[in-house]
C-alpha positions in Angstrom: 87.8 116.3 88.4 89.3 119.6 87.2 92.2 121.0 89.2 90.6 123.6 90.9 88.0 120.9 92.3 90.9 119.0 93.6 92.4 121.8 95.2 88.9 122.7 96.7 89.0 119.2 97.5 91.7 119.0 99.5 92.0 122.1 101.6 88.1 121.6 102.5 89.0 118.4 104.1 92.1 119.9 105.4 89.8 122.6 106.9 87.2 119.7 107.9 90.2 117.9 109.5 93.2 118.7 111.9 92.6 122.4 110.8 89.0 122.4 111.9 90.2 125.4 114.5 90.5 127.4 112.4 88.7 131.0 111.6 87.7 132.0 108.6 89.5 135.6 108.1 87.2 136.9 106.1 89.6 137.9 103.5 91.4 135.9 100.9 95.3 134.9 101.7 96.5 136.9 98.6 100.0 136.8 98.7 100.5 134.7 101.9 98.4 132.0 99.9 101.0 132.1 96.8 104.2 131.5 99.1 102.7 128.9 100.9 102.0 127.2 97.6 105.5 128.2 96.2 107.1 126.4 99.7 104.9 123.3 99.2 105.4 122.8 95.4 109.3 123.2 96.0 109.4 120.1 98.9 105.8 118.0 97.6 107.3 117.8 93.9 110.9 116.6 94.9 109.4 114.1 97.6 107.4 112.7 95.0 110.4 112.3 92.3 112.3 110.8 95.5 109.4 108.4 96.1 109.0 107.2 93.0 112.6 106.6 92.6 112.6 104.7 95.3 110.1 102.5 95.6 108.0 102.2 91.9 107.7 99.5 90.0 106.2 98.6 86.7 103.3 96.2 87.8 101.3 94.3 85.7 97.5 94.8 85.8 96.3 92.3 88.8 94.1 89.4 87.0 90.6 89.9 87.1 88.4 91.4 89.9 87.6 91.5 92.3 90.3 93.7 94.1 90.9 95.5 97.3 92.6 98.7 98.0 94.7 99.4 101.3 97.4 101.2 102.6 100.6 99.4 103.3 100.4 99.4 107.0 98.0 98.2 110.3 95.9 100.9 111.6 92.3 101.8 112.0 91.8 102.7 108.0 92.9 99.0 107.1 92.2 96.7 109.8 88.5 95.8 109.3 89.1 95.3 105.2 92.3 93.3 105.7 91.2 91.3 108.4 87.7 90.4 106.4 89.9 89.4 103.4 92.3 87.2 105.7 89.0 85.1 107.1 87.2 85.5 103.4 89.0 86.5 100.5 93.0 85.9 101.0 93.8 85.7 97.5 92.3 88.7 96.4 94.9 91.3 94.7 95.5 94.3 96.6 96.3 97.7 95.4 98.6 99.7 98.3 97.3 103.4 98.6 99.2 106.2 100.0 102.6 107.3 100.1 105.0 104.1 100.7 106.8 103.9 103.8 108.0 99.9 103.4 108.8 97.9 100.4 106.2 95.5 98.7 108.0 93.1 100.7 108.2 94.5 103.9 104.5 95.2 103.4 103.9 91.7 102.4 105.6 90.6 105.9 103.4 93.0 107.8 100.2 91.4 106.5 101.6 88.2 107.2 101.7 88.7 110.1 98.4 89.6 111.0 97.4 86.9 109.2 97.0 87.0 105.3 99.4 84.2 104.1 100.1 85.5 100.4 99.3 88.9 100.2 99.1 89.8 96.3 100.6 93.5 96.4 100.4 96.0 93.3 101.4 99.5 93.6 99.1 101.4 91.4 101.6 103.4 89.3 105.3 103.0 88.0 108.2 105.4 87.5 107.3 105.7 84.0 103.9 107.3 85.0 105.5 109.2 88.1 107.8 111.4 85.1 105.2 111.1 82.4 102.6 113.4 84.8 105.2 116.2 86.0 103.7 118.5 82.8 99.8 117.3 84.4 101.4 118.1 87.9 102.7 121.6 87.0 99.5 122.4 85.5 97.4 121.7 88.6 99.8 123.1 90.4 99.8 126.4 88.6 95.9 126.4 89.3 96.2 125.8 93.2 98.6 129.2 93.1 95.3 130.9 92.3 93.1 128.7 94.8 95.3 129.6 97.4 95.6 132.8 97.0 91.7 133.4 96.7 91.0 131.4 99.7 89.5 133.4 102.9 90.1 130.5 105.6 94.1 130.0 106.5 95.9 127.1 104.6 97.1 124.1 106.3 100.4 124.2 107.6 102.9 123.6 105.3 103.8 120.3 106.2 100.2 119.3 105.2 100.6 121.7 102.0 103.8 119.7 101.1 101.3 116.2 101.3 98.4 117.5 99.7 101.3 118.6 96.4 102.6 114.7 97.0 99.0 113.6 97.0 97.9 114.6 93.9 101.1 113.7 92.1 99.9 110.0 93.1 97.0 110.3 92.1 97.9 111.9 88.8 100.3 108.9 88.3 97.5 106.3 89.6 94.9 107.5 87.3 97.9 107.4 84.1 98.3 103.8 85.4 94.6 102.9 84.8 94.1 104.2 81.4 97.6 102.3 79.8 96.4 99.4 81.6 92.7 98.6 80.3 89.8 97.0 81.9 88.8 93.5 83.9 89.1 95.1 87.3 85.1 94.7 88.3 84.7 95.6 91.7 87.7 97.4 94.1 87.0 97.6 97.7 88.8 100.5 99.4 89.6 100.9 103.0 90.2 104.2 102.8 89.3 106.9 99.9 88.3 110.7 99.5 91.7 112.5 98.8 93.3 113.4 95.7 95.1 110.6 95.7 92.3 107.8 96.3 90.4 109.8 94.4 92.1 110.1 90.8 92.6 106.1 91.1 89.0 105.5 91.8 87.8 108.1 88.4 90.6 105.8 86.7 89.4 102.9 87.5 86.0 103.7 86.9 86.5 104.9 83.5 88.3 101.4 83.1 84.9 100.1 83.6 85.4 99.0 87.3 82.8 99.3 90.5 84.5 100.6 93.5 83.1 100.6 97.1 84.1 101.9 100.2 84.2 99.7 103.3 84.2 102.8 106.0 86.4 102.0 108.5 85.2 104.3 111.5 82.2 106.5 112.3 81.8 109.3 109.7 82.6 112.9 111.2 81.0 114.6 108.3 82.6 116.2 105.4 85.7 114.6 105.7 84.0 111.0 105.1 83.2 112.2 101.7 83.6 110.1 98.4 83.6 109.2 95.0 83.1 106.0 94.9 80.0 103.7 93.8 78.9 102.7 97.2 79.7 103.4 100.7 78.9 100.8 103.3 78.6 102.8 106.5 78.9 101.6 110.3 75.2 102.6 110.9 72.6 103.9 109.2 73.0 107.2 111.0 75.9 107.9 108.9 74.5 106.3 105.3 71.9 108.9 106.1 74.2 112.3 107.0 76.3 110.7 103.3 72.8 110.9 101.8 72.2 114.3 102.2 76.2 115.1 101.8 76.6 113.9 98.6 79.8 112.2 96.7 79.0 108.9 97.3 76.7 107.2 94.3 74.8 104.9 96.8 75.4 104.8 101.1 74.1 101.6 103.1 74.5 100.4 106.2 73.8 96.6 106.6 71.5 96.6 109.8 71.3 93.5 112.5 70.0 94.3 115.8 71.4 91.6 118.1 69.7 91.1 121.9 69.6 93.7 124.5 72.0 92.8 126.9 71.7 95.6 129.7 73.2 92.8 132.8 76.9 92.0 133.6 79.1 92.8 136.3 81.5 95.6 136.6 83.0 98.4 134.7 84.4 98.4 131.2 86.3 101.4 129.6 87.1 101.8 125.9 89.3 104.7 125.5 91.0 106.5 122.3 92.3 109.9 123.7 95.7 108.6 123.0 96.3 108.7 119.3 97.9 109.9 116.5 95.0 111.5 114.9 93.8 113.3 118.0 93.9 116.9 117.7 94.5 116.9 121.5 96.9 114.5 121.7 98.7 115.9 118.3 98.8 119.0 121.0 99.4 117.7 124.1 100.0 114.3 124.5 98.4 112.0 126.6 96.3 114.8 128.3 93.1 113.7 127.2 93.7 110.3 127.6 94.6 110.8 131.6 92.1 112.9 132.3 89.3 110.6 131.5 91.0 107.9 133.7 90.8 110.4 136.6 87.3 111.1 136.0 86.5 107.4 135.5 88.0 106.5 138.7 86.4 109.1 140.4 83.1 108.2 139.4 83.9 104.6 140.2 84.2 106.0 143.7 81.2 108.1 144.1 79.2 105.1 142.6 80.8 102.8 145.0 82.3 100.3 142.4 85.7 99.0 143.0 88.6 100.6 141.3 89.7 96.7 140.1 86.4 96.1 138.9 86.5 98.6 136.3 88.3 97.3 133.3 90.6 99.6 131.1 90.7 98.7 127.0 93.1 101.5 125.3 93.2 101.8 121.7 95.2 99.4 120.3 97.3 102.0 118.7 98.4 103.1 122.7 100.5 100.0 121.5 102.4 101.0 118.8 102.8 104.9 120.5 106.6 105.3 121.7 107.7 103.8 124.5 108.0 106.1 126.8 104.0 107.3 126.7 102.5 104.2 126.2 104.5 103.1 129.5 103.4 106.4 131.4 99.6 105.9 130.1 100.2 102.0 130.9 101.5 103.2 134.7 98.8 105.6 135.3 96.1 103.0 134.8 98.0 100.6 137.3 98.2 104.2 139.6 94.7 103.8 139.7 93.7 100.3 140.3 92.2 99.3 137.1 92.2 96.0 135.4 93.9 95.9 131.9 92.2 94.5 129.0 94.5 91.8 127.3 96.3 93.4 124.6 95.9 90.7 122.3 92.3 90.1 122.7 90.8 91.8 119.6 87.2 90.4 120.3 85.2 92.5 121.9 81.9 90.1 122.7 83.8 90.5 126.2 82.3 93.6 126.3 78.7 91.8 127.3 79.8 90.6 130.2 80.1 93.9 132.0 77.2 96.0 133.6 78.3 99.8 132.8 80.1 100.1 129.4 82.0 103.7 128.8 83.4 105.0 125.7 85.4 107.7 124.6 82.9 109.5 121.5 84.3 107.1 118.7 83.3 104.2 116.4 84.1 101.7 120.0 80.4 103.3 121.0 78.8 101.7 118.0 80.6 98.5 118.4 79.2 98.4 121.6 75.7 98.7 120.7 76.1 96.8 117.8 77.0 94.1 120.7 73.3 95.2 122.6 75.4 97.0 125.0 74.2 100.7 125.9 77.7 102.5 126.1 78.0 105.7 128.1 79.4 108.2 126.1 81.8 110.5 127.8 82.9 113.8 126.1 82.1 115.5 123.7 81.0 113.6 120.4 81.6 117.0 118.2 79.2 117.1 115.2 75.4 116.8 116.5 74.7 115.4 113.3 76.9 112.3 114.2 76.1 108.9 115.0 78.0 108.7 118.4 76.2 112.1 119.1 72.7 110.5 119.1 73.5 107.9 122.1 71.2 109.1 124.5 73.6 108.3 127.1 76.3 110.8 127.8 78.4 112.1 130.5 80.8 114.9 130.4 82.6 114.4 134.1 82.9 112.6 137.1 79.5 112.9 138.8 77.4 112.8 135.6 79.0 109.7 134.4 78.5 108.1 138.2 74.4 109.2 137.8 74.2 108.2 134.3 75.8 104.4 135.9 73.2 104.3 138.5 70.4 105.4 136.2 71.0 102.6 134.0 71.0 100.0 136.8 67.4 100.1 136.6 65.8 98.1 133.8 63.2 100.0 132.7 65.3 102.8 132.0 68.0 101.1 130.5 65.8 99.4 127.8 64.1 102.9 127.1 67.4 104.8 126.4 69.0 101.5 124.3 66.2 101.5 122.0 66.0 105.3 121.8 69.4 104.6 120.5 69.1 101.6 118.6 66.1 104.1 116.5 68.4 107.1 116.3 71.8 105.6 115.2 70.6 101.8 113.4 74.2 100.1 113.8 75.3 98.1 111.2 76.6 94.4 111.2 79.5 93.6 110.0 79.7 93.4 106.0 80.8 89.8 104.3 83.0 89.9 101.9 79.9 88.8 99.1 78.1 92.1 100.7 80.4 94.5 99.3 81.5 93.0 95.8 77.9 92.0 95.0 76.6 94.2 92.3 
């Protein structure tokens, strides 16, 4: 990729991203562009330095492929890959992406404790290649002057600016990394790819003669799902499609399995994700969001005559790791209204059959749930029509559609016509073995 496409690169999905609010001005950012880029050079390029100081290493090429690729940390983007290679693969090397926050060893202790025994931890790059790229890094830093300053859309904030300077610093380093290194990778599963960072290690490693895949970890919002790599396994086939026509990727699957309808149960289940880092209205106001679809979910328990203790509340599991003090006041505001918690440490959801009326949040829980044979309600707005969460042809957006949409569903007959409408439309995916995605 030449410099300017990385810069593209980056402020696109920036754009795509937590700055998807914002206008085009019609005019490029001229000198207001060139300071931003002056403010982020002068913090990203020292907090680089001050990484690599602190936490490189000089590691060896892992042995032979194949490999995975994670960051150092539990959370949506590495969940699903770890946890397959705890029950499938635990002695395959990993490479840790993103900027470290914990030593290998700290790392090593996380995993642990979710459950991979031995974690084999590389970091893709060593001080040696963090100094040896500053010339590279001053070069690509001298074309995003230009980029930014010819840009008609407003830049990210500079805190974002300062991240996208650190990410391509990695990723200059990473890719340095692979060519003194050599081949013998094969295949390298990633958990997460499509920045600068992720993406100068995959070219690297490509060039080295590896494969690389991407296990997507969530349902694809568009643009800022994009890739480089060799294959992308998708949740569902709605998304391999939308990839399709996107481009990046070299190949996009989804590995189908339709399991049985399963439209009977008792009671009310809710899988909510209002309250989360990554949440533009969370980032903005907290657990706004997140309470308000309580509220409406206990006020269409009432008009539909179901019992506030019948209807089941399953948070995010990152409500868990939130600070204390707002996951206690989103805990206490479920218990305000007389819903049953989920257990915390229950991460299997086949639960979720046992329940008549399913309701999601619009995120990836909504294909999980049909990917169960469960017709989810989907309440909010799912955002891109082009979307597989936006093609459930169940939806409510407050109280009293969401307690018609319930009583619709009780009958049969209409429950098996929208389930299949949706099964057609999105075509959810089962869950990849480990020998799906490093087959050939």
């Amino acid at each position: 990729m030449t410099p300017e496409q990385l810069w593209t690169l980056e402020l696109d999905k920036a754009a795509a991203g937590a700055a998807a609010g914002r206008k085009p001005s019609g005019r490029p950012a001229g000198l207001g562009g060139r300071l931003a880029m002056w403010r982020a050079a002068l913090l990203g390029v020292p907090a680089w330095l001050i990484t690599a100081l602190l936490f490189a290493r000089d590691p060896h090429w892992p042995p032979p492929g194949p490999w995975a690729a994670l960051h150092g940390e539990i959370a949506n983007r590495t969940t699903p890959l770890l946890d397959l290679l705890i029950a499938q693969a635990p002695e395959t090397p990993i490479l840790l992406l993103g900027r470290p926050q914990r030593s290998l060893g700290a790392v090593a202790g996380l995993f642990a404790a979710r459950g991979l025994a031995k974690p084999r931890l590389f970091r893709p790059w060593s001080l040696g290649d963090a100094v040896a790229i500053l010339g590279e890094l001053i070069s690509v830093l001298t074309v995003g002057f230009h980029v930014a300053a010819d840009r008609p859309t407003p830049l990210p904030p500079t805190r974002e600016m300062v991240a996208i300077v650190y990410r391509l610093a990695q990723g200059l380093a990473s890719r340095r990394w692979t060519k003194r290194q050599g081949g013998g990778a094969g295949t390298v599963v990633f958990g997460h790819t499509g920045l600068a960072d992720t993406s100068l290690l995959e070219l690297g490693l490509k060039a080295a003669g590896a494969r690389t895949v991407h296990y997507v970890h969530g349902v694809s919002q568009g643009w800022n799902f994009t890739g480089l790599s060799d294959l992308a396994v998708f949740q569902c086939d709605s998304d391999a499609r939308w990839h399709r026509a996107l481009g990046g990727y070299g190949r996009t699957a989804a590995l189908k399995a339709k399991p049985a309808p399963c439209p009977d149960g008792t009671g009310w289940l809710l899988l909510s994700n209002r309250a989360h880092p990554m949440d533009p209205d969370y980032q903005a106001r907290g657990l706004r969001a997140e309470v308000a679809l309580l509220r409406s979910v206990a006020r269409a328990a009432d008009m539909a005559g179901q019992p506030r203790a019948g209807v089941t509340w399953k948070p995010h599991p990152v409500l868990y790791s939130l600070p204390a003090i707002v996951q206690s006041s989103a805990l206490a505001e479920g218990r305000r209204l007389g819903f049953t918690l989920w257990d915390p440490d229950n991460r299997d959801l086949s639960g979720a059959r046992a329940f008549a009326v399913v309701i999601t949040s619009p995120s990836t829980a909504a294909i999980d749930m049909l990917r169960l044979g469960k017709l989810p309600i989907v309440f909010g707005d799912p955002g891109d029509p082009a979307c597989a969460v936006a093609q459930i042809p169940a939806r409510a957006k407050d109280a009293p559609s969401l307690a018609i949409m319930a009583a619709e569903l009780a009958d049969p007959d209409r429950w098996r016509a929208r389930y299949d409408a949706a099964w057609k439309a999105v075509g959810p995916g089962r869950k990849p073995d480990w020998a799906d995605l490093i087959k050939p």
